[in-house]
C-alpha angles and dihedrals in degrees: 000000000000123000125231126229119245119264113252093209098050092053094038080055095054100044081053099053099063100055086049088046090046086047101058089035075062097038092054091046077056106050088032081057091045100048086046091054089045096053089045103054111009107028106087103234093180145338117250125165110250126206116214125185144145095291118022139008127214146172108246120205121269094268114028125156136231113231129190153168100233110236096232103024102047090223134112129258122194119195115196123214143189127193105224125157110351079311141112103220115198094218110175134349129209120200122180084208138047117202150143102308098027112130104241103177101113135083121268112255141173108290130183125274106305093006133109114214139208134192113225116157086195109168116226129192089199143336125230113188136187108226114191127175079238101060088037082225096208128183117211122202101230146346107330075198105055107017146029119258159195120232130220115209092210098167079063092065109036132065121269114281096355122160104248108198123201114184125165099248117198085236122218113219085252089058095043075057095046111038101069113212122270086233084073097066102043137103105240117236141148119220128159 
């Protein structure tokens, strides 16, 4: 029995193959690496509202208030908010007066203790409010009506009279990284 000699095209095949196999194991590491760093920091994985000020900036909850002392009337006002929808909702607002210049559109509604309450259901695109040390500007994580929560002296933290601006963000998972929650910064009370 003769043997035959190997084929030079099968080897040279085979020898070819494994620089072309080597070359798309290389190409999907690169495309899996690629997909990774595209859901991280550009995919949207959720929509928070974010606070952002001189000094910090921070993701609120999905409802958080607005509390502060009024300029003329010495009193304090609350706002609350929701994030729905790529949207800020003012939702309520308490007042522990009620004077010349006070919106009054909404429909009365349970407030907390020396408060009145209306309801408003109002769409933002975005807020941008003046804190000063004088009008104690404080954001309160929830409902005071509805839920214990936790304050955020936020005119503390800021510069007097500094613009702090809260606007809903579509947030990558590397800003929800990023971007610590608002909670982590507050003084923890329970008021009613």
């Amino acid at each position: 029995m003769t043997k035959l000699p190997p084929n030079n095209l099968e080897a040279s095949s085979k020898r070819a193959a494994i620089p072309i196999m080597a070359a798309l194991g290389v190409i999907v590491a690169l495309m899996t690496a690629a997909a990774f760093w595209l859901i991280v920091f550009f995919l949207p994985i959720k929509t928070a509202a974010v606070v952002f000020s001189d000094t910090s900036t921070c993701q609120l909850p999905s409802t958080f208030s607005l509390k502060w002392r009024h300029s003329v009337e010495k009193q304090y006002w609350q706002e609350v908010y929701q994030v729905k929808f790529s949207q800020l909702i003012l939702t309520k607002t308490y007042l522990q007066t009620f004077g010349a210049g006070t919106p009054s559109t909404g429909t009365p509604t349970p407030a907390p203790q020396g408060y009145l309450g209306e309801m408003v259901n109002l769409p933002m695109n975005e807020l941008n409010w003046l804190v000063s040390n004088n009008m104690q500007g404080e954001i309160l994580m929830g409902d005071t009506l509805t839920s214990a929560h936790d304050t955020l002296p936020i005119y503390q933290l800021v510069s007097d009279h500094s613009e702090v601006i809260i606007k809903p963000m579509q947030l990558t998972l590397w800003q929800n990284w990023h971007f610590p929650s608002c909670q982590s910064l507050t003084n923890p009370t329970h008021q009613g």
